[in-house]
C-alpha positions as CSV (number, residue, x, y, z in Angstrom):
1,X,88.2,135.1,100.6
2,X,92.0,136.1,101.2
3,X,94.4,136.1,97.9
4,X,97.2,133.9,99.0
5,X,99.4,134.8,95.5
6,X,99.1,138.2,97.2
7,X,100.9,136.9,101.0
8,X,104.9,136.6,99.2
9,X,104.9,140.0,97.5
10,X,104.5,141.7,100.8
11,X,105.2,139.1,103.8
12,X,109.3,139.1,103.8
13,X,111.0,136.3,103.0
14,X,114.4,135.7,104.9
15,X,117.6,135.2,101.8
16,X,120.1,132.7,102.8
17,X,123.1,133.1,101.2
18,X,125.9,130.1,102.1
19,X,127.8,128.0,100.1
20,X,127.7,125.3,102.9
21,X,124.8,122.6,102.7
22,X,124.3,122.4,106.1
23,X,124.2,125.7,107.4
24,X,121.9,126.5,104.6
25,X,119.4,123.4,105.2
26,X,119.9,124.0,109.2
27,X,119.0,127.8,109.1
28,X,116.1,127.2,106.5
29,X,114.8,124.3,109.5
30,X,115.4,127.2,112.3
31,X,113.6,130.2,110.0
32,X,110.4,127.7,109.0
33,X,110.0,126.5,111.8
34,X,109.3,130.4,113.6
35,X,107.0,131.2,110.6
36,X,109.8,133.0,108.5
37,X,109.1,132.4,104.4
38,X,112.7,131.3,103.4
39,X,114.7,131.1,99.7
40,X,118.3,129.7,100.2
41,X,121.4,130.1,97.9
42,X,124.7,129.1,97.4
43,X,126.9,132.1,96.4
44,X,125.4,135.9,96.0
45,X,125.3,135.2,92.2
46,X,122.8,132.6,92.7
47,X,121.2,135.4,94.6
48,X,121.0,137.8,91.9
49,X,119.9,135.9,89.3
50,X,117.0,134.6,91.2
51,X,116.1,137.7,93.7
52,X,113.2,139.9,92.4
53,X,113.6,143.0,93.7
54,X,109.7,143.4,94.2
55,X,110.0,141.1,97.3
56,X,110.9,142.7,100.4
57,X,113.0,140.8,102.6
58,X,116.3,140.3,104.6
59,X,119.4,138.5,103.7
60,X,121.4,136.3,105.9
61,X,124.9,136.3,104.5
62,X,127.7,134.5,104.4
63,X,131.5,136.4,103.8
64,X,133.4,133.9,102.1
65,X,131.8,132.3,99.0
66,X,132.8,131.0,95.5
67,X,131.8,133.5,92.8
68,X,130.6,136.1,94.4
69,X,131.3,136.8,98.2
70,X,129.1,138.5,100.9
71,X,130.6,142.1,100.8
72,X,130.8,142.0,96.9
73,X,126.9,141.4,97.2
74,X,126.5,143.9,99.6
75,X,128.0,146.5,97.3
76,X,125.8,145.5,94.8
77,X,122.5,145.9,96.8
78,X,123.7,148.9,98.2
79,X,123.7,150.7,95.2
80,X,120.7,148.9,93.7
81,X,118.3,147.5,96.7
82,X,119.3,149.5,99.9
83,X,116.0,148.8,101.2
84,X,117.2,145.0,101.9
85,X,118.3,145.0,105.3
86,X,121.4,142.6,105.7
87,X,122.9,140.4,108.5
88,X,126.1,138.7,108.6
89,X,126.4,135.8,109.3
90,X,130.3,133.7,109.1
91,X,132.2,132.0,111.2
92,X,135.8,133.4,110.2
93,X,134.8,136.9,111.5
94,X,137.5,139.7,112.8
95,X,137.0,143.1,113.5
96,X,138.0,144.7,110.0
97,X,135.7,142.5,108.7
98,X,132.6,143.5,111.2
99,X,133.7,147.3,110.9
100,X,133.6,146.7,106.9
101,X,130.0,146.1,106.9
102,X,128.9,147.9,109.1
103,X,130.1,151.1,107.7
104,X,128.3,149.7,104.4
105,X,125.2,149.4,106.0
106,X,125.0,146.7,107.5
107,X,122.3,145.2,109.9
108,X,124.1,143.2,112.0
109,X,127.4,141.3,111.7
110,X,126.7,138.1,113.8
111,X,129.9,135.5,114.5
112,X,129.4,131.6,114.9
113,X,128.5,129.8,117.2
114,X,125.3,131.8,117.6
115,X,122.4,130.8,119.6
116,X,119.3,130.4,117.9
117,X,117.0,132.8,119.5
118,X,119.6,135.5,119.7
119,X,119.6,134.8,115.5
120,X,116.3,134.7,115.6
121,X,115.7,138.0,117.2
122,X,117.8,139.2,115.3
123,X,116.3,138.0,111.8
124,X,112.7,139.3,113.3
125,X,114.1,142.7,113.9
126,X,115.6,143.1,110.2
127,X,112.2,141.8,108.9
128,X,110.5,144.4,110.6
129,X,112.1,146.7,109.3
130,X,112.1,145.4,105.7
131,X,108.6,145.3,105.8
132,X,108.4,149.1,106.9
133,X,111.0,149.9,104.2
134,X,108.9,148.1,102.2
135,X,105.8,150.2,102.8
136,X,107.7,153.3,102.4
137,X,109.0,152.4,99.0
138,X,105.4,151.6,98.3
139,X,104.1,155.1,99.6
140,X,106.9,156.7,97.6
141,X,105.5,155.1,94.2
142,X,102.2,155.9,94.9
143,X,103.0,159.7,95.7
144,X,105.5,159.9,92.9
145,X,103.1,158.6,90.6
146,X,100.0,160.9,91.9
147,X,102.4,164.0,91.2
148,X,103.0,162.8,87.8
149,X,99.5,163.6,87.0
150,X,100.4,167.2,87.4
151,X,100.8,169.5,84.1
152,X,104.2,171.4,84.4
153,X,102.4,174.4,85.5
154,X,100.3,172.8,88.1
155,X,103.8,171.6,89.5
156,X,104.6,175.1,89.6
157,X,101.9,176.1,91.7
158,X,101.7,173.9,94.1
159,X,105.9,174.1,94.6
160,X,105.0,177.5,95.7
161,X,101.5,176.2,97.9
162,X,104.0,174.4,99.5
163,X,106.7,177.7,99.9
164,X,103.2,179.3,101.9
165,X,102.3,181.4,99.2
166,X,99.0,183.1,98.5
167,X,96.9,182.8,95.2
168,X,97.2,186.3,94.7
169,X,101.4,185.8,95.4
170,X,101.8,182.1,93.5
171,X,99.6,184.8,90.4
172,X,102.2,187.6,91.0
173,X,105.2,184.8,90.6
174,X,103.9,183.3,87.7
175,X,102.7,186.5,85.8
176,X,99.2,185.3,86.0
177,X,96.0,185.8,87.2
178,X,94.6,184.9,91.0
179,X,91.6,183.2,89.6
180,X,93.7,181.3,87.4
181,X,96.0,180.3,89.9
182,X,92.4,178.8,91.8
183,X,91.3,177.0,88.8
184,X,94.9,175.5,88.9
185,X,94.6,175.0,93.1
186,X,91.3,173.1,92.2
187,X,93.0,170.6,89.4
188,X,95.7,169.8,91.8
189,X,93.0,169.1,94.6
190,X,91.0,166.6,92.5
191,X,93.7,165.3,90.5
192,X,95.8,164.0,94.1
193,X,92.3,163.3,95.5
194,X,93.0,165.9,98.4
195,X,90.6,168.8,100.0
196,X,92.8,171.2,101.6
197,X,96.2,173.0,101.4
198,X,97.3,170.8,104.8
199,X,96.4,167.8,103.3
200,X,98.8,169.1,100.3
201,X,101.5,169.8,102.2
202,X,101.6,166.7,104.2
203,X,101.5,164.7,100.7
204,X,104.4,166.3,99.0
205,X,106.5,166.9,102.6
206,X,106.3,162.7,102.4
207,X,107.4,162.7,99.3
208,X,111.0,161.4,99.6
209,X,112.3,163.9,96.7
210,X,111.1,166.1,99.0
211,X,109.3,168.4,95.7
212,X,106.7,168.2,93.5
213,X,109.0,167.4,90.2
């Protein structure tokens, strides 16, 4: 039987961030009625103090708002959820202002009067790619937290496994012995739950730290 408490922390939910009532209520209507899981709220304040950062998702955001405005959240999340695609959404737009959050990163910058399949293509498009940021943060932690297994000198050998070296070579760099360099080789094998140097390689080359540390 399917976990249903288990659908919100990986479905994304589509933020609505605008201080009007309407728009709010109208966009939830539009979002729902497509499928889309929706949380709505008034200023980006309201945002953060109610946004878990566990939940991926994309934000439809208003510019102007009371408190905290739409490119003052955006330089919040850049810095501490990038992987929250964002859309713009306002109806006092200009080109500055599109130009502005773009170069921040962005998704879209959309301009009332909008139609609402064009928004809604839109919003699909930035969940898809939430979701697969999503996944990659996920395969990140995972990775991450198989290399923390490691002992300091495991790390060591396999950062030079991963340079192409030889046991006999990763010995000769380490000022120790080629069947103690193995015994190492086998440790890191069973500790990342991997059976051959290719299969080690492609784990730490998707590591986004792009190392072993």
């Amino acid at each position: 039987m399917p976990n249903r408490s288990a659908k919100p922390a990986t479905t994304p939910t589509v933020f609505v961030v605008d201080d009007d009532d309407g728009v709010r209520e109208s966009l939830r209507w539009l979002l729902e009625s497509v499928g889309h899981p929706v949380r709505v709220f008034r200023n980006g304040r309201e945002f953060l103090d109610g946004y878990d950062p566990e939940q991926p998702g994309c934000l439809l955001l208003d510019v102007r708002m009371p408190l905290m405005g739409g490119f003052e959240l955006q330089e919040v999340l850049r810095i501490d959820n990038p992987a929250l695609p964002i859309l713009f959404l306002t109806g006092h737009g200009s080109i500055p202002m599109s130009v502005r959050a773009m170069r921040n990163g962005a998704f879209d910058f959309i301009e009332k009067p909008f139609s609402d399949q064009a928004l809604l293509d839109r919003v699909q498009d930035a969940a898809n790619k939430a979701a697969e940021l999503y996944r990659l943060q996920r395969h990140s932690r995972s990775i991450s937290q198989l290399l923390a297994l490691l002992s300091p000198r495991e790390r060591e050998v396999l950062e030079l496994l991963i340079d192409g070296l030889s046991s006999r070579e990763i010995g000769e760099e380490l000022g120790i012995s080629k069947k103690t360099v193995d015994v190492h080789r086998g440790h890191i094998r069973e500790k990342l739950g991997i059976g051959s140097v290719a299969e080690l390689v492609r784990l730490v080359l998707n590591n986004p730290h792009g190392d072993a540390r």
